[in-house]
PyMOL commands that place a pseudoatom at each C-alpha (Angstrom):
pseudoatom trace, name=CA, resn=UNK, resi=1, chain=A, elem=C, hetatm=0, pos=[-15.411, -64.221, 2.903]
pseudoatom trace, name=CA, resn=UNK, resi=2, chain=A, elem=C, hetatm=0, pos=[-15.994, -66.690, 5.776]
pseudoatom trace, name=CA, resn=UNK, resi=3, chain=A, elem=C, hetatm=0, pos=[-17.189, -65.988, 9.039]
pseudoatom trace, name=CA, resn=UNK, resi=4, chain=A, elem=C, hetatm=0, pos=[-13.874, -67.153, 10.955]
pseudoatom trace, name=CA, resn=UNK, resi=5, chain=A, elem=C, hetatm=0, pos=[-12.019, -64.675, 8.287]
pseudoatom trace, name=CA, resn=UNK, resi=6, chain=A, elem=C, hetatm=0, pos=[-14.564, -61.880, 9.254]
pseudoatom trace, name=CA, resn=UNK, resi=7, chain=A, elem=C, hetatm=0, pos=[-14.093, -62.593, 12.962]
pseudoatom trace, name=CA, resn=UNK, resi=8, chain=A, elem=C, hetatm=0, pos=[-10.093, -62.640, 12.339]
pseudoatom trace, name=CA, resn=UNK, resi=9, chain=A, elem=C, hetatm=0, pos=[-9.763, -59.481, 10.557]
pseudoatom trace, name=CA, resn=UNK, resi=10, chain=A, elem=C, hetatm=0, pos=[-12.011, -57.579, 13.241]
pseudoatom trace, name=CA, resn=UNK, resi=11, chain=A, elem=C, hetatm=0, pos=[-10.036, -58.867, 16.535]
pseudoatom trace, name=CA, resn=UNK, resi=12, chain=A, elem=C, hetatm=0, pos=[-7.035, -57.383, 14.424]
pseudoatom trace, name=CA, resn=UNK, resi=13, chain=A, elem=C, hetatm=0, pos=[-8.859, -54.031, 14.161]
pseudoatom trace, name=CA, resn=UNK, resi=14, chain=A, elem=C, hetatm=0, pos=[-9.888, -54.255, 17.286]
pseudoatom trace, name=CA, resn=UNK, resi=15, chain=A, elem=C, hetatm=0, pos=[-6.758, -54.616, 18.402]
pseudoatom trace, name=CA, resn=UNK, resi=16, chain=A, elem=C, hetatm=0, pos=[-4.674, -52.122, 16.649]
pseudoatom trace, name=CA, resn=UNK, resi=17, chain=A, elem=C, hetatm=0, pos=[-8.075, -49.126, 16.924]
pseudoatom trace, name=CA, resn=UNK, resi=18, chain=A, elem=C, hetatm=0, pos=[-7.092, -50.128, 20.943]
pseudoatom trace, name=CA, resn=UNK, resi=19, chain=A, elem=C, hetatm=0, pos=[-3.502, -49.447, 20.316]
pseudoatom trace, name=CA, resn=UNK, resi=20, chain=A, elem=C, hetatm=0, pos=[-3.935, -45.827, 18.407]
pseudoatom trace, name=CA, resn=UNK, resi=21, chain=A, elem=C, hetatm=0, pos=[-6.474, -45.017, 21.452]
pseudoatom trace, name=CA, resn=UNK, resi=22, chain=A, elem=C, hetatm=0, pos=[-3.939, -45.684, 23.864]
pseudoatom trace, name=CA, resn=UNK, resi=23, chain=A, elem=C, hetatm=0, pos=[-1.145, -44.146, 22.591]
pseudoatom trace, name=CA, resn=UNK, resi=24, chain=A, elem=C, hetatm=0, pos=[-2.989, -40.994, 21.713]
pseudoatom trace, name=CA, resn=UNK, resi=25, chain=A, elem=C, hetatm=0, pos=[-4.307, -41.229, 25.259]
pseudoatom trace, name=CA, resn=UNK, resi=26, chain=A, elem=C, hetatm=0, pos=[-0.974, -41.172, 26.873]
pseudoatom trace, name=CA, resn=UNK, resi=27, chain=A, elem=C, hetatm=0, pos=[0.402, -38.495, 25.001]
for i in range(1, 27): cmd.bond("trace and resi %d" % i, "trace and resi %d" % (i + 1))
show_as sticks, trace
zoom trace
């Protein structure tokens, strides 16, 4: 796996572990 891949794939995790946080947050 390359390094941009890596980096990719955990700004998309990032991302959607943000999203769950929020939306369990709100509720």
């Amino acid at each position: 796996m390359t390094l941009s891949r890596l980096l990719k794939t955990a700004k998309l995790a990032s991302r959607l572990y943000i999203g769950v946080s929020l939306h369990y947050l709100i509720e």
